[in-house]
Backbone as a ProteinNet text record, in pm:
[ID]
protein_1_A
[PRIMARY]
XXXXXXXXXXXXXXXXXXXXXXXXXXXXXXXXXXXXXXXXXXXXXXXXXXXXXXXXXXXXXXXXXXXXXXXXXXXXXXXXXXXXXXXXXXXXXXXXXXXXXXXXXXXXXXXXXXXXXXXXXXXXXXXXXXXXXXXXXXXXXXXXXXXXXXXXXXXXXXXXXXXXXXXXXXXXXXXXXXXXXXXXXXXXXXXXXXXXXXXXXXXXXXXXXXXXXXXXXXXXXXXXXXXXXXXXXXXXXXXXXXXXXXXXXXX
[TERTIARY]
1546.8	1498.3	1436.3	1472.4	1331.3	1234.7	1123.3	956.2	914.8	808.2	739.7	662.8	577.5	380.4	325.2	208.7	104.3	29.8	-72.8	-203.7	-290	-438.2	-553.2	-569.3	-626.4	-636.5	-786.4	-880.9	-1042.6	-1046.2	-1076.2	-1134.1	-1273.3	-1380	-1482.4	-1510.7	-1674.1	-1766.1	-1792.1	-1838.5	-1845.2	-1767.1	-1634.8	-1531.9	-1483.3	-1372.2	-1323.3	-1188.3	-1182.3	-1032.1	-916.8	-806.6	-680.4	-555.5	-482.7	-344.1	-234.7	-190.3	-87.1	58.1	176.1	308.4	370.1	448.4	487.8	657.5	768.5	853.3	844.9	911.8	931.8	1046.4	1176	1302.7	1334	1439.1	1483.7	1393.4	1303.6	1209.7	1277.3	1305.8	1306.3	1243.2	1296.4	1258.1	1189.8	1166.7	1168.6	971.8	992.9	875.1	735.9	648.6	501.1	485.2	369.4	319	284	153	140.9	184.4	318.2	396.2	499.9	524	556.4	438.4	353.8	273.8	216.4	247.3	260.1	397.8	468.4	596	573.8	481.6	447.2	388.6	297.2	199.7	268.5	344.5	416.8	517.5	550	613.6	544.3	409.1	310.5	261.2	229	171.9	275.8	427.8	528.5	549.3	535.2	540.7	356.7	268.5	115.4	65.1	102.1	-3.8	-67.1	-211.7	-362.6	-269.5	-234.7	-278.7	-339.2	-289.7	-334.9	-433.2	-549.3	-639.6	-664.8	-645.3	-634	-679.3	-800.3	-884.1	-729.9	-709.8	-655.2	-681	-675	-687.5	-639.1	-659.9	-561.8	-410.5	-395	-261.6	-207.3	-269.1	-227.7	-305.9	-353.1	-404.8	-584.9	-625.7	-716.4	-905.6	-815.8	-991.6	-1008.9	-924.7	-978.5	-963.5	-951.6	-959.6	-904.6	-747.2	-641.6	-691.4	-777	-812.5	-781.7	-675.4	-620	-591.4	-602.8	-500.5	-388.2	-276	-131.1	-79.2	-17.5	-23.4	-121.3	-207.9	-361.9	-403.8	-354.3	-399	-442.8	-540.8	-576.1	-494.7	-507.5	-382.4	-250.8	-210.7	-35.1	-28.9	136.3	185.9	141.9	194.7	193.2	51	68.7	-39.6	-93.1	-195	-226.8	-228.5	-190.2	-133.4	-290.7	-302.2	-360.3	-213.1	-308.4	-216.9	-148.9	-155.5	-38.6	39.1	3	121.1	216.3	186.2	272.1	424.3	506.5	601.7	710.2	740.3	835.8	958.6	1002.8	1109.3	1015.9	863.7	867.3	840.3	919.1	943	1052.7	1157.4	1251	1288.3	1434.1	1464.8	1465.9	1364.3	1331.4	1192.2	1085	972	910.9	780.4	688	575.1	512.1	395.6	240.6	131.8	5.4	-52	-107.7	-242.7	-349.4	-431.5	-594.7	-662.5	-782.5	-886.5	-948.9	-1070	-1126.5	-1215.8	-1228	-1329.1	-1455.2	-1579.5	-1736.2	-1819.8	-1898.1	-2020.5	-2079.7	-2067.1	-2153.8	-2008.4	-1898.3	-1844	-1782.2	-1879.6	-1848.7	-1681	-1629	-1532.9	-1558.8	-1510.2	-1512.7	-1433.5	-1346.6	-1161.1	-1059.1	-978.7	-820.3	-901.2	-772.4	-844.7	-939.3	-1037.1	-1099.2	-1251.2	-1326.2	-1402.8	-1547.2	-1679.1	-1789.1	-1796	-1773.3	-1813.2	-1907	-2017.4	-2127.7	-2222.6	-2228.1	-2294.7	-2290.3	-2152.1	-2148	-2222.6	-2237.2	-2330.1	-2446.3	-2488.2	-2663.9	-2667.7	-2568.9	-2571.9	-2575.8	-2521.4	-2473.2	-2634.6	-2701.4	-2795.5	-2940.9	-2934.5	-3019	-3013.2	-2925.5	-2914.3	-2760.3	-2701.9	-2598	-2595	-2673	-2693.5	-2767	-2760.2	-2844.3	-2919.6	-3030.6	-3194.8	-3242.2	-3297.5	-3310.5	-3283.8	-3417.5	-3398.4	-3385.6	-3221.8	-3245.5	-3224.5	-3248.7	-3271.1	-3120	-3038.2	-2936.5	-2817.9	-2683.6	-2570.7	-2566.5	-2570	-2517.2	-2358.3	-2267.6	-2166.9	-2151.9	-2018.6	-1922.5	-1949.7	-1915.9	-1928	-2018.4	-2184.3	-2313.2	-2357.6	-2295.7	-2360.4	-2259	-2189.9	-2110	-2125.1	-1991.6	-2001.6	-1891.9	-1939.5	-1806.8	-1717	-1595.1	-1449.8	-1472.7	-1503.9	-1478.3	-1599.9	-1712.8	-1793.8	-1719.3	-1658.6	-1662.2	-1514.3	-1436.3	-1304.8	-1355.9	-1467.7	-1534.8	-1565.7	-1652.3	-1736.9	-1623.7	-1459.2	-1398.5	-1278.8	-1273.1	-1247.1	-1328.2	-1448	-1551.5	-1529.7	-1522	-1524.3	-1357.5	-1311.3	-1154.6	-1216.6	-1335.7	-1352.5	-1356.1	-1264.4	-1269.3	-1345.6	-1408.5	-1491.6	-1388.2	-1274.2	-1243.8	-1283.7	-1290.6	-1332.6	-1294.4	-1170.2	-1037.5	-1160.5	-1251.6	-1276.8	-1361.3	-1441	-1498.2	-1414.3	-1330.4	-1251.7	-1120.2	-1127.6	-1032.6	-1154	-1301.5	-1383.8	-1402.9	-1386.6	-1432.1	-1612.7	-1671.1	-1799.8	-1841.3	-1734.6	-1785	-1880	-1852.5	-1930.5	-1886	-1984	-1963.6	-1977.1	-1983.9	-2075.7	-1948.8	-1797	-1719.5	-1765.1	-1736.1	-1837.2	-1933.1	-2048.7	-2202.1	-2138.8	-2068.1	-2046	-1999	-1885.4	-1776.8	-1898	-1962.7	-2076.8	-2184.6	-2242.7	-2374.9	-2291.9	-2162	-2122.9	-2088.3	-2016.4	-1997.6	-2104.8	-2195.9	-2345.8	-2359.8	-2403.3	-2502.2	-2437.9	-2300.2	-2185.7	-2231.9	-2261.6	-2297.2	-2427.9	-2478.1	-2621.4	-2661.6	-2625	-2701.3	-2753	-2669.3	-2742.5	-2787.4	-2825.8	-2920.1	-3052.4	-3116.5	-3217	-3299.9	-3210.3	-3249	-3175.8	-3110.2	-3069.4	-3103.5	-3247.4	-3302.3	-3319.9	-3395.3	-3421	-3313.1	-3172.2	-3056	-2996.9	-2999.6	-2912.5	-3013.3	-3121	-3224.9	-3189.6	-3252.2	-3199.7	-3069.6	-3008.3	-2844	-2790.7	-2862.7	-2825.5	-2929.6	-3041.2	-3131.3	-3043.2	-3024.1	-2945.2	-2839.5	-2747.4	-2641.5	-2662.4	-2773.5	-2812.9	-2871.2	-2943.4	-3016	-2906.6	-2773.6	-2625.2	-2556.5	-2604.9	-2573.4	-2430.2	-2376.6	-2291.1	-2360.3	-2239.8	-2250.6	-2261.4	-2285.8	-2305.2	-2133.1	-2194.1	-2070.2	-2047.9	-1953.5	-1906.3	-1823	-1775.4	-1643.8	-1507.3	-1520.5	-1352.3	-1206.8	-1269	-1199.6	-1089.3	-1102.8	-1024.8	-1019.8	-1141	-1197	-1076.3	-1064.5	-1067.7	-865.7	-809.8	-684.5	-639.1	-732.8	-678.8	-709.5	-812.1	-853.3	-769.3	-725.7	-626.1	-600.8	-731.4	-745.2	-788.6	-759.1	-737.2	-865.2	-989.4	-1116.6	-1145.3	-1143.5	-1188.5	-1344.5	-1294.8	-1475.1	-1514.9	-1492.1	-1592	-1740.1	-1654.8	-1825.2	-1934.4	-1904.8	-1971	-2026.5	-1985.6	-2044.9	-2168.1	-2117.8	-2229.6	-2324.9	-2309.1	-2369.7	-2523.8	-2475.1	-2601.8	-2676.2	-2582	-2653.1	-2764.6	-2692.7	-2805.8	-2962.1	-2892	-3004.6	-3084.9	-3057.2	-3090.7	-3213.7	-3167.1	-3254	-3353.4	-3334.7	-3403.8	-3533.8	-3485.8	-3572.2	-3672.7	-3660.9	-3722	-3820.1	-3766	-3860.9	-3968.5	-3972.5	-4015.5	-4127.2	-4045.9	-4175.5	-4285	-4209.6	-4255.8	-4394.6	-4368.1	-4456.1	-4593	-4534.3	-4678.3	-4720.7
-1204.5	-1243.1	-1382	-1441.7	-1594.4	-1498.1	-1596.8	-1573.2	-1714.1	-1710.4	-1784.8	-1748.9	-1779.1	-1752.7	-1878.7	-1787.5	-1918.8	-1858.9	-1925.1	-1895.5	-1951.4	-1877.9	-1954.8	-1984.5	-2137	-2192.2	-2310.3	-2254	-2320.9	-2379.1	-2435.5	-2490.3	-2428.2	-2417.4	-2334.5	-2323.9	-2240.9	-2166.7	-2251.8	-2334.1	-2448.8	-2537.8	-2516.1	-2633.7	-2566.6	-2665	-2623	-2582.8	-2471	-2390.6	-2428.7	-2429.2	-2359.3	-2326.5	-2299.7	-2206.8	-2330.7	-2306.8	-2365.1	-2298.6	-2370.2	-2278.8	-2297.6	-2187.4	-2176.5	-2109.3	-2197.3	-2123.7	-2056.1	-1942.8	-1849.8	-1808.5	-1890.5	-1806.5	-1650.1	-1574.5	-1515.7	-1406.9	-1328.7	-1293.1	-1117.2	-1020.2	-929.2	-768.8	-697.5	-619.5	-494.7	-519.9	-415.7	-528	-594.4	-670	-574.3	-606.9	-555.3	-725	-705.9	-817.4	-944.6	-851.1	-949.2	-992	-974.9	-1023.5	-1149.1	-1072.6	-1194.9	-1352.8	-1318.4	-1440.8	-1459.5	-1405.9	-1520.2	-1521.9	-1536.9	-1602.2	-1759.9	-1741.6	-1864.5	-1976.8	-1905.4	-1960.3	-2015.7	-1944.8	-2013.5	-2137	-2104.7	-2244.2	-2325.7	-2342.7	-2432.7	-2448.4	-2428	-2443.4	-2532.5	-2514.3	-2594.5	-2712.9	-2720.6	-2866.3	-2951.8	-2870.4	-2945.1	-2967.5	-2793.8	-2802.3	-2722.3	-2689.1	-2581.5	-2463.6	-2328.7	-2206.3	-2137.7	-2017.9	-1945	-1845.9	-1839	-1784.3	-1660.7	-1519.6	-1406.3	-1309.3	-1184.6	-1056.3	-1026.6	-968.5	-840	-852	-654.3	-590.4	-523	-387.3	-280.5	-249.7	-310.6	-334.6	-193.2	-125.5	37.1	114.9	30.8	107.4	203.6	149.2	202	169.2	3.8	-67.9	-176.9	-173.1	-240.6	-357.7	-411	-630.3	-662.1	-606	-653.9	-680.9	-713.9	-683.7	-839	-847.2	-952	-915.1	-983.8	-963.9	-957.8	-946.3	-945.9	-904.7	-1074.8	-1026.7	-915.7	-987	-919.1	-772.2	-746.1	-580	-557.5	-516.7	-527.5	-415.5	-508.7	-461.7	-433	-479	-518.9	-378.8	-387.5	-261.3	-127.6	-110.6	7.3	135.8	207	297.5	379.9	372	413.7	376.7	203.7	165.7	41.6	5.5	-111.7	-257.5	-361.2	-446.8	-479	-424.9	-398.8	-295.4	-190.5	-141.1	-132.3	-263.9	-265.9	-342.4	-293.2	-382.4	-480.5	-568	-685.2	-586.3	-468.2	-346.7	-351	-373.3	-329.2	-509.5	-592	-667.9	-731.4	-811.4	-831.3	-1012.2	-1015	-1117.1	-1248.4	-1376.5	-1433.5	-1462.3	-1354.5	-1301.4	-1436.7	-1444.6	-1495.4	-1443.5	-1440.4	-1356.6	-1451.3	-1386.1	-1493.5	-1427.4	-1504.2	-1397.2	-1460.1	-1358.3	-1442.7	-1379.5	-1404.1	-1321.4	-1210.3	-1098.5	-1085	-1178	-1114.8	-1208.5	-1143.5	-1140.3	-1078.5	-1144.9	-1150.7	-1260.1	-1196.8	-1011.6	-1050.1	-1035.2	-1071.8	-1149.1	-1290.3	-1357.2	-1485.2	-1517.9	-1613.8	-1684.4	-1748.9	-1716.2	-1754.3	-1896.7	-1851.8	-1918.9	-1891.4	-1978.6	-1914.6	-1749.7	-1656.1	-1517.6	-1454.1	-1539.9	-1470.5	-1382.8	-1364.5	-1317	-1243.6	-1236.2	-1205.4	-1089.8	-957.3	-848.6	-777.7	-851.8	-818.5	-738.3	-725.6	-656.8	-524.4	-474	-347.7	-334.7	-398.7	-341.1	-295	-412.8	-374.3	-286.1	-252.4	-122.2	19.3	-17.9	136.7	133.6	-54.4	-8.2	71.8	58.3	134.2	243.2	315.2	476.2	529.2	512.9	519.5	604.6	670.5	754.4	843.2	948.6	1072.9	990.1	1033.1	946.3	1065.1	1211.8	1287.3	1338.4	1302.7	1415.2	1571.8	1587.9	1687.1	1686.8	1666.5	1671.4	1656.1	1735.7	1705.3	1744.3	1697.4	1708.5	1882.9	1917.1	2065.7	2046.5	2196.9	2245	2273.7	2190.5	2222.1	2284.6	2378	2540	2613.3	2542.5	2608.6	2598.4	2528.3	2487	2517.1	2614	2649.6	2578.9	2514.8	2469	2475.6	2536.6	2632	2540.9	2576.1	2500.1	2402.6	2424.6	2341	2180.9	2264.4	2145.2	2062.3	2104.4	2045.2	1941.7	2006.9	1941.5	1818.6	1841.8	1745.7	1637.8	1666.2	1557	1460.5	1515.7	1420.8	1338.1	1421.9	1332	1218.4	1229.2	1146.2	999.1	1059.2	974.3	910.8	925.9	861.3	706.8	698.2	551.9	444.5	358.1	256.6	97.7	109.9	39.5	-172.8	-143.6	-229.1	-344.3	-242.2	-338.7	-365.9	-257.5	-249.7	-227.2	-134.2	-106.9	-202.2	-279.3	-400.1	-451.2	-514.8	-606.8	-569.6	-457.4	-422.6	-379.2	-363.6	-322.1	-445.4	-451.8	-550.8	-616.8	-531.1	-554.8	-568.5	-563.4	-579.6	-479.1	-337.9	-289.1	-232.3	-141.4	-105	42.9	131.5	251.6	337.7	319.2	392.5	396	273.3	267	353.7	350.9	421.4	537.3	604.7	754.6	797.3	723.4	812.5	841.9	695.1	734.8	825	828.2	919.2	1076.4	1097.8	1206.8	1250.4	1182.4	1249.1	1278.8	1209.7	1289.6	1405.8	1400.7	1490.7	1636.8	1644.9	1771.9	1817.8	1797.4	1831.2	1864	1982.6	2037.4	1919.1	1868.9	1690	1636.8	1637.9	1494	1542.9	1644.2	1728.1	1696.9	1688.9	1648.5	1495.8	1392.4	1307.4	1242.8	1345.5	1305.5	1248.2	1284.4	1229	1100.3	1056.6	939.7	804.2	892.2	778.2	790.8	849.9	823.9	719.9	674.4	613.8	478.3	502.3	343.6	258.5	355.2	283	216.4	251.4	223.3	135.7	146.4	27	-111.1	-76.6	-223.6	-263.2	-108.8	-212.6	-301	-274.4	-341.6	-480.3	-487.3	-574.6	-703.8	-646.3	-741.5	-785.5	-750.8	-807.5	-765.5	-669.7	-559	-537.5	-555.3	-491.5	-317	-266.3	-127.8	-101	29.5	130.6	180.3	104	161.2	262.7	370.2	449.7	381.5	263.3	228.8	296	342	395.8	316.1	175.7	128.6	104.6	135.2	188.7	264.6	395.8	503.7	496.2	385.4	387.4	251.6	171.2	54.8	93.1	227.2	269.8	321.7	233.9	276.9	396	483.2	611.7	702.1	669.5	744.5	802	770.6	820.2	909.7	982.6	1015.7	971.5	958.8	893.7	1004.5	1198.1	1302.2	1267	1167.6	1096.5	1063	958.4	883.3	983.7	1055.8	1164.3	1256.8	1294	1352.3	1238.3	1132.7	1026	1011	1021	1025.1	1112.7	1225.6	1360.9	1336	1327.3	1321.9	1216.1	1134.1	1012.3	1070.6	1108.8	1187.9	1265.7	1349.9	1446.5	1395.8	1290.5	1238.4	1162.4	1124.3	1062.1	1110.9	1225.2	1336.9	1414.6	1405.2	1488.3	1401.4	1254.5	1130.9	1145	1165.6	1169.2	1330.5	1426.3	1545.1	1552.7	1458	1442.4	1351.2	1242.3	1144.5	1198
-1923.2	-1791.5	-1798.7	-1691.4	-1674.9	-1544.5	-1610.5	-1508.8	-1454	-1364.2	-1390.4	-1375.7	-1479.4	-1481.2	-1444.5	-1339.6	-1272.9	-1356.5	-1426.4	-1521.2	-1511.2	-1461.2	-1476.6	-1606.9	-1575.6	-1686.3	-1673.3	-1779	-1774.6	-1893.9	-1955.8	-2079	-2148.4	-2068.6	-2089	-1950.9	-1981.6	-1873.3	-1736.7	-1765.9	-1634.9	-1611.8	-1638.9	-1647.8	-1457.6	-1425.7	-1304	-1362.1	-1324.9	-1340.7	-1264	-1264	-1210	-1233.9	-1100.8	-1263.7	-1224.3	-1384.6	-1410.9	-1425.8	-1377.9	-1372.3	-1552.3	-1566.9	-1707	-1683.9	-1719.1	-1719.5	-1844.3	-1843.6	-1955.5	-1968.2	-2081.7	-2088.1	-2164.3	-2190	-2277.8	-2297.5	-2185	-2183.3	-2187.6	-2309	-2332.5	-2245.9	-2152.7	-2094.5	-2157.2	-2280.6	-2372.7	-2401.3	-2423.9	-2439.4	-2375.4	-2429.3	-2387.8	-2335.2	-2194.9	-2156.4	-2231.8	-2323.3	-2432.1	-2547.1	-2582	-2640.5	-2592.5	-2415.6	-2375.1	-2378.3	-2378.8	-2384.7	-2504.4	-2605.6	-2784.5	-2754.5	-2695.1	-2679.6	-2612.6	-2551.4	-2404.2	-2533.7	-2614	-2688.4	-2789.3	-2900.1	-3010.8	-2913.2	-2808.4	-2729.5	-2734.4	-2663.3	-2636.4	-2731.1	-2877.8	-2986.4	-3027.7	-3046.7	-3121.4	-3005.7	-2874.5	-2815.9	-2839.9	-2895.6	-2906.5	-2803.5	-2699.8	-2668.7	-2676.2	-2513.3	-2587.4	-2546.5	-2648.2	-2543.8	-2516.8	-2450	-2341.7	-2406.2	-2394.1	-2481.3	-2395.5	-2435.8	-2387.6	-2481	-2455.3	-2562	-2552.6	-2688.3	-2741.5	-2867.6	-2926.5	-2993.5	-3068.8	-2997.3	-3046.7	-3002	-2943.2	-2819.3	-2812.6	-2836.9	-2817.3	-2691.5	-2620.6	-2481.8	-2520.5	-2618.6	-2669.7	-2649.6	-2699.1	-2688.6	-2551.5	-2435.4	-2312.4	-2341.5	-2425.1	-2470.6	-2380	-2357.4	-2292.9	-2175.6	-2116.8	-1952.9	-1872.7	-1785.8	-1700.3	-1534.7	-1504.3	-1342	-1353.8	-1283.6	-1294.8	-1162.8	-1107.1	-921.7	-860.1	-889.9	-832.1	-854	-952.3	-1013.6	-1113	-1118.9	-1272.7	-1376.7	-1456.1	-1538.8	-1535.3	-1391.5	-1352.1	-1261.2	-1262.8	-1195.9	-1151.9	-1306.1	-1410.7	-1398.4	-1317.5	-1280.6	-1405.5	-1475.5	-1583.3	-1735	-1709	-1799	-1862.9	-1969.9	-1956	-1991.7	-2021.1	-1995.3	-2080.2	-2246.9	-2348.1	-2366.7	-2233.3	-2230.1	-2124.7	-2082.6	-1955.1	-2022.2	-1956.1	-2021.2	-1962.4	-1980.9	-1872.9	-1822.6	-1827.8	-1730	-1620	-1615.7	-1494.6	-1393.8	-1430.1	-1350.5	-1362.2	-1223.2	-1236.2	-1282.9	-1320.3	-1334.1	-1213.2	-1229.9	-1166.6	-1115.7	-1123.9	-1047.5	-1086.2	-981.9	-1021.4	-1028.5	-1154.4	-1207.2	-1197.1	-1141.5	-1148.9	-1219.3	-1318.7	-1430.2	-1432.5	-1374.7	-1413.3	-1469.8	-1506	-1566.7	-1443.7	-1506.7	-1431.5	-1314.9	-1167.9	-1085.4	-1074.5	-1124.3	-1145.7	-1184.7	-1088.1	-1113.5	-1292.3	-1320	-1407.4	-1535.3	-1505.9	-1605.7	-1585.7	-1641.9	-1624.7	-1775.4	-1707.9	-1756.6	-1881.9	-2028.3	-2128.3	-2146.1	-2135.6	-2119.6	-2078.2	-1976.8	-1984.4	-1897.7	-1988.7	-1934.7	-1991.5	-2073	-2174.5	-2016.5	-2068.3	-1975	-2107.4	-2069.6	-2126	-2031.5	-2158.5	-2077.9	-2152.2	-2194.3	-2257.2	-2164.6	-2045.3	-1966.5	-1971.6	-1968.3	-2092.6	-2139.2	-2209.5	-2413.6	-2314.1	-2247.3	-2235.1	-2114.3	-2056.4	-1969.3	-2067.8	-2105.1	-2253.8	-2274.2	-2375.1	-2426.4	-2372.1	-2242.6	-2180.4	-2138.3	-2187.2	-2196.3	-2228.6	-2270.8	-2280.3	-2435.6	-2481.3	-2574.7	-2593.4	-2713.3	-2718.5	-2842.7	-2855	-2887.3	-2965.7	-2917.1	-2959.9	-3115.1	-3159.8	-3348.7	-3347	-3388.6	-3422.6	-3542.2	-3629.2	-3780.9	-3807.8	-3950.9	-3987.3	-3904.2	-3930.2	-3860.9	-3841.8	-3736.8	-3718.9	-3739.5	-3786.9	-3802.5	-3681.3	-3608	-3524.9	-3440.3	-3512.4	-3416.8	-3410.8	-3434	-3407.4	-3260.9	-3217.9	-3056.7	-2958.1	-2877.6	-2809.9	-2707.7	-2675.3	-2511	-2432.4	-2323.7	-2225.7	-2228.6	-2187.1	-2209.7	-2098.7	-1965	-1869.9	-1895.8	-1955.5	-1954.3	-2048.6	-2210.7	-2284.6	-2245.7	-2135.2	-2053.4	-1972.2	-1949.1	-1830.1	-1908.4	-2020.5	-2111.2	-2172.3	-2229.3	-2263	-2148.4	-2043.1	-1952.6	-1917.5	-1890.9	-1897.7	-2025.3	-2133.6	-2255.2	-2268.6	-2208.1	-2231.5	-2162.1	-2078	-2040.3	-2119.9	-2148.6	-2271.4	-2249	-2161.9	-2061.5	-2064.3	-2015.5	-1995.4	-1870.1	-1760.8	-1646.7	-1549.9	-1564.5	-1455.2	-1312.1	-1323.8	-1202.2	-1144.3	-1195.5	-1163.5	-1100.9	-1168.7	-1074.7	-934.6	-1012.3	-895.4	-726.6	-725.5	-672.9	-556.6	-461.3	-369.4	-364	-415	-430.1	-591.2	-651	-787.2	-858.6	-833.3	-879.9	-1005.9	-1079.5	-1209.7	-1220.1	-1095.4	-1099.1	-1152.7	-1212.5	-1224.6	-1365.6	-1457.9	-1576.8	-1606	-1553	-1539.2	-1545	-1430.6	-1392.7	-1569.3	-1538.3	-1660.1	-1844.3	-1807	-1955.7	-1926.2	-1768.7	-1777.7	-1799	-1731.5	-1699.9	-1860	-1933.5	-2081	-2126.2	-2130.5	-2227.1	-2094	-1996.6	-1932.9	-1926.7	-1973.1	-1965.2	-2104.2	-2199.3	-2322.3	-2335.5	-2377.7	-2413.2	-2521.8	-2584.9	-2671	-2580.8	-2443.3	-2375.4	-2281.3	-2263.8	-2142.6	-2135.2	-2237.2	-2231.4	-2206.3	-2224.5	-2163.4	-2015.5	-1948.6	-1874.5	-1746.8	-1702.7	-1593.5	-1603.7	-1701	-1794.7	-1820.6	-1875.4	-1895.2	-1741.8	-1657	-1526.8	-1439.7	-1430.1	-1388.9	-1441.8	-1604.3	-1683.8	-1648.3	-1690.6	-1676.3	-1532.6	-1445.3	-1343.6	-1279	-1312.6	-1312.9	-1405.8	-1505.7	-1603.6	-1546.6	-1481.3	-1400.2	-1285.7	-1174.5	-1102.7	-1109.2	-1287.1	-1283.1	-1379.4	-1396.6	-1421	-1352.1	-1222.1	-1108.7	-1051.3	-1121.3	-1003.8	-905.7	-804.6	-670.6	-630.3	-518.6	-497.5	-422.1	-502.3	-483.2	-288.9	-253.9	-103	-81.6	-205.7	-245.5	-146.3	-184.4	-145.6	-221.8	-355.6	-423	-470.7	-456.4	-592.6	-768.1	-814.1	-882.3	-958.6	-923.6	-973	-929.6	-852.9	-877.5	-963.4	-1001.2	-1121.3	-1246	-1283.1	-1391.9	-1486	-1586.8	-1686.9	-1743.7	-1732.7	-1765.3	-1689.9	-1549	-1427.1	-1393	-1447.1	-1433.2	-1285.4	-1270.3	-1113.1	-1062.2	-924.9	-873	-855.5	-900.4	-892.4	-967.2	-1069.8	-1167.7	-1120.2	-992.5	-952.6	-840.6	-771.2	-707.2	-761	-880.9	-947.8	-1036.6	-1042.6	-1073.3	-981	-858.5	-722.1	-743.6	-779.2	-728.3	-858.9	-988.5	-1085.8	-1051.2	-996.7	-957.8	-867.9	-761.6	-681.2	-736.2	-801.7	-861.3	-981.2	-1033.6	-1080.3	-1023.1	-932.5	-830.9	-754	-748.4	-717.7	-772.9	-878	-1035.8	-1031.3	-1010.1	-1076.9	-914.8	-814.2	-690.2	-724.1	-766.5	-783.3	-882.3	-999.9	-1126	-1054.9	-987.3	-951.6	-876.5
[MASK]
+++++++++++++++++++++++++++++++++++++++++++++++++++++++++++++++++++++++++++++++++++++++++++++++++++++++++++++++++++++++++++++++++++++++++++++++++++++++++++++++++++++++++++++++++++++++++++++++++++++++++++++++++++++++++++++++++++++++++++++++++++++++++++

């Protein structure tokens, strides 16, 4: 196939961006996205010039790096897919493709599509874990937990916190994030106990990263590579909710 890619293209953080066109020949339908573009790159590397500086990783749909636009979707087409496993079959010969980075105030622009999604970390770090000593590793199968919770908790944990829902979010919010991490601990008797506590924090840190609030437009929960449902974010409130409550109840 030939393409053409429009690509944002920045130099750094405060530089002024914009996209540039890229023909692309001989372009393999069998190809993963990002393969087509170390194709773009070993081009532009062998004529001298800069390329296209783009996260990846595990290119196995695993660790989120991959995270781009692709004709305005995050992560392309491909419903369920992230963006190394999307593959050039699902576009035709001729197309023109635009790739940008994420758009979020609280991920600012590295490079190219690079993007700082460090806001993560310090959302996680404010509750985004079980804290609690219980002395040594318990065996497995000392702590029973009903099938549905323990169904819930790893649906929950399939979130690989790429960012799809940020950007795909008109308001930029993050609460699909929040949900899918408060909801995996709080389904598990480990993280029961601090749960009033981490649903409060975490969502205080996301606010204070400057995500936007959740309007349930529900795009979210259809750019999410791992199909997260917004039931999270539902019980996300409710937990807050009730937290909020405890917290008026105590003073």
């Amino acid at each position: 196939m030939r393409l053409t890619l429009h690509i944002w293209r920045q130099t750094g953080p405060k530089a002024a961006g914009r996209m540039v066109s890229y023909p692309v020949d001989d372009v393999s339908p069998d190809m993963s996205f990002l393969e087509m573009l170390d194709v773009l790159n070993e081009r532009l590397i062998a004529r001298g010039e800069e390329p296209v500086a783009f996260d990846h990783d595990c290119r196995e749909g695993i660790c989120g790096a991959c995270s781009m636009m692709i004709n305005g979707q995050a992560h392309g087409p491909e419903r369920g897919a992230t963006t190394c496993q999307l593959h050039m079959r699902s576009f035709r010969d001729g197309d023109e493709v635009y790739v940008e980075p994420w758009r979020a105030a609280a991920f600012p622009v590295v490079k190219d599509l690079v993007c700082d999604r460090t806001a993560f970390d310090r959302v996680i770090q404010a509750g985004g874990f079980v804290s609690v000593n219980t002395g040594g590793t318990p065996d497995g199968n000392t702590l029973p937990v009903p099938k549905p919770d323990a169904e819930r908790a790893m649906d929950a944990a399939e979130c690989i916190g790429c960012g799809a829902c940020v950007a795909a979010c008109p308001n930029a919010s993050a609460m699909l994030f929040v949900a899918a991490k408060v909801g995996h601990l709080s389904s598990l008797p480990q993280g029961r106990t601090e749960k009033k506590e981490r649903v409060k924090s975490m969502v205080a840190a996301h606010d204070r990263e400057g995500f936007g609030h959740c309007t349930n437009i529900a795009e979210c929960e259809a750019a999410c590579p791992k199909q997260i449902s917004m039931e999270y974010i539902t019980q996300l409130n409710r937990d807050y909710i009730q937290s909020a409550l405890s917290s008026v109840v105590k003073g």
